[in-house]
C-alpha positions as a Markdown table, in Angstrom:
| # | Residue | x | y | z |
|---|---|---|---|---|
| 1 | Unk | 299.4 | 201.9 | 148.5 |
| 2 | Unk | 301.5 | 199.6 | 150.7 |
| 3 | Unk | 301.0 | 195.8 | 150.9 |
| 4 | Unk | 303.6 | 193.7 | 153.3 |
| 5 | Unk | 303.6 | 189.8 | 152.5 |
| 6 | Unk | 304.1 | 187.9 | 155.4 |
| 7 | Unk | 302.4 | 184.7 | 157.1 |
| 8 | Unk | 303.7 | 181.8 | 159.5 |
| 9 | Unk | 305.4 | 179.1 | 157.5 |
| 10 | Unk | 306.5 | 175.6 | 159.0 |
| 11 | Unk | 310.0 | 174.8 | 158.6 |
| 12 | Unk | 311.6 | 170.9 | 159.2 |
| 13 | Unk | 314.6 | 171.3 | 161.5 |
| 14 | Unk | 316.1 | 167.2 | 161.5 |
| 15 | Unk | 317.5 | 167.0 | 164.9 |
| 16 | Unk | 319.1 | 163.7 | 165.1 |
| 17 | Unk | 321.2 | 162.5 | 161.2 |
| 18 | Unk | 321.3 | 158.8 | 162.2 |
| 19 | Unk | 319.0 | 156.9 | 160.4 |
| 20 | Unk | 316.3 | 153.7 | 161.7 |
| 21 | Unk | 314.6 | 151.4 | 160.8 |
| 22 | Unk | 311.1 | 152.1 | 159.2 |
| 23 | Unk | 308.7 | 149.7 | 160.0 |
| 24 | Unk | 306.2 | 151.3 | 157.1 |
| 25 | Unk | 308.9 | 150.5 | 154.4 |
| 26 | Unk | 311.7 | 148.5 | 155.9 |
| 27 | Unk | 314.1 | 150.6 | 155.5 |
| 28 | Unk | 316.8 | 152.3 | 157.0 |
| 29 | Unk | 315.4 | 155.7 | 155.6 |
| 30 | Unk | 313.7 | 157.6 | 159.0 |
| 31 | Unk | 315.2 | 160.2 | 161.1 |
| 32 | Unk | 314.2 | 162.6 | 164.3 |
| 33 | Unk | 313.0 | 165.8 | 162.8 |
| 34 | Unk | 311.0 | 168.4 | 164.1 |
| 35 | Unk | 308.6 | 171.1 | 162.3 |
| 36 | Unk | 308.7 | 174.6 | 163.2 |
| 37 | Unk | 307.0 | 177.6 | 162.7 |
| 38 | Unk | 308.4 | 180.6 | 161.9 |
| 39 | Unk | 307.0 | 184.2 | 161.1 |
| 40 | Unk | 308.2 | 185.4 | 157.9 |
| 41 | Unk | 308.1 | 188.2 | 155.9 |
| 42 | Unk | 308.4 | 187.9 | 152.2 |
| 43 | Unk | 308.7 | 184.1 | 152.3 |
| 44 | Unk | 312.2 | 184.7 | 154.7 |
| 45 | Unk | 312.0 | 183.4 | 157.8 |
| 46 | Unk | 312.3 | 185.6 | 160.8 |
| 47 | Unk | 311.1 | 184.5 | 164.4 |
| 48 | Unk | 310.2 | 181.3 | 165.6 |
| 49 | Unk | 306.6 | 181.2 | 166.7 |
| 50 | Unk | 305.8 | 177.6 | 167.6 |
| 51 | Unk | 308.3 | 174.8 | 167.9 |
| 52 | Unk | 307.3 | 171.3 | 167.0 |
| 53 | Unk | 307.3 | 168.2 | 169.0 |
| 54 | Unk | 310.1 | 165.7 | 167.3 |
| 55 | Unk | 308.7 | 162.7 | 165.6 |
| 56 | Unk | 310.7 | 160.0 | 163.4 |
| 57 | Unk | 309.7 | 160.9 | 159.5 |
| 58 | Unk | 310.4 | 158.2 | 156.9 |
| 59 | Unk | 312.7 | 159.9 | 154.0 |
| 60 | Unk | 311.3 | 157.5 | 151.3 |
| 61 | Unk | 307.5 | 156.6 | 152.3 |
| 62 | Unk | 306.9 | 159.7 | 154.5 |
| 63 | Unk | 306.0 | 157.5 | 157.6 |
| 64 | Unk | 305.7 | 159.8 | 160.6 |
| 65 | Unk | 305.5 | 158.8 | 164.1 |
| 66 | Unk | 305.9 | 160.0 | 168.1 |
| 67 | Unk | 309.0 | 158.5 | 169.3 |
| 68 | Unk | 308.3 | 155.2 | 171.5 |
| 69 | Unk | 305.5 | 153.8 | 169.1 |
| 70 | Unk | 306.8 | 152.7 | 165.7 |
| 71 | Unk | 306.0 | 153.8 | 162.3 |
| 72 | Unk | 303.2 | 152.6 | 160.4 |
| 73 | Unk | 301.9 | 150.1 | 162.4 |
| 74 | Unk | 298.4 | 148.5 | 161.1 |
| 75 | Unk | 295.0 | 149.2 | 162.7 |
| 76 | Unk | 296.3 | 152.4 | 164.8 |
| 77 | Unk | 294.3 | 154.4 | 163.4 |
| 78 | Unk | 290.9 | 153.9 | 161.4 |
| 79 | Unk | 291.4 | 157.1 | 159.7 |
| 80 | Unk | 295.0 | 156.7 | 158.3 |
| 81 | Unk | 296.7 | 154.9 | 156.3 |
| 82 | Unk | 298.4 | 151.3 | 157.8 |
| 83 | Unk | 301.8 | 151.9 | 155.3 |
| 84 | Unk | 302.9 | 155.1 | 155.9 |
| 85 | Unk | 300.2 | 156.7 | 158.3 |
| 86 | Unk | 298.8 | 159.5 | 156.5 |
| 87 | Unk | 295.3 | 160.6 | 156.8 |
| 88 | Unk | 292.9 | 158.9 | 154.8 |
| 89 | Unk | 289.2 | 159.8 | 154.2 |
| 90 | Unk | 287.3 | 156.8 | 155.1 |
| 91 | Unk | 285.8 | 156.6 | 151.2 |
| 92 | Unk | 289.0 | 156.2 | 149.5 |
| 93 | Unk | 290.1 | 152.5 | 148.3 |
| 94 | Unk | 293.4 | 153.0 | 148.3 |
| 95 | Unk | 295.9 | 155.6 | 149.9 |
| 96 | Unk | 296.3 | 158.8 | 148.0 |
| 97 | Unk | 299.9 | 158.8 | 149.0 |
| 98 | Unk | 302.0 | 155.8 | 148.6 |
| 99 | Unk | 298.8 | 153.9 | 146.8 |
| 100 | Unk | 298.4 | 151.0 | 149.3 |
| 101 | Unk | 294.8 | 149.2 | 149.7 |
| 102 | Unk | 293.2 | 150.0 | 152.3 |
């Protein structure tokens, strides 16, 4: 019997080193990264499938944003979190991720 072990996996390419200001945690922590996908074949990455759009990613709070609209920013979104804009289920208290009321 053979078995191959092989998936798509997302890999985070950081495009640009310099780091700005995060408006989620204030500070100078977020960079331009962007997450591809690759095909891979016993967890080594071989092809490229899919590649990512490039967002600014907070290196501390895990902020994430599109480039143009800044990171974190209250009442975007109903459904995620006003610190560091991860998705929160509309039950929770308090975020999951960086513990923040909500």
């Amino acid at each position: 019997m053979f078995f191959l072990i092989g998936g798509v996996q997302p890999k985070t390419v950081t495009l640009d080193e310099t780091p700005k200001i995060c408006c989620a945690c204030g500070l100078a922590q977020a960079r331009l990264k962007r997450i591809d996908h690759y095909l891979s074949l016993f967890f080594i990455p071989l092809f490229p499938v899919k590649k990512g759009v490039p967002v600014l990613i907070c290196d501390r709070c895990g902020a994430s944003s599109q480039l143009g609209e800044p990171l974190g920013t209250p009442g975007r979104d109903p459904g995620r979190c006003a610190r560091c804009g991860r998705p929160v289920s509309s039950d929770f208290r308090y975020c999951p991720e960086c513990g923040d009321r909500l």
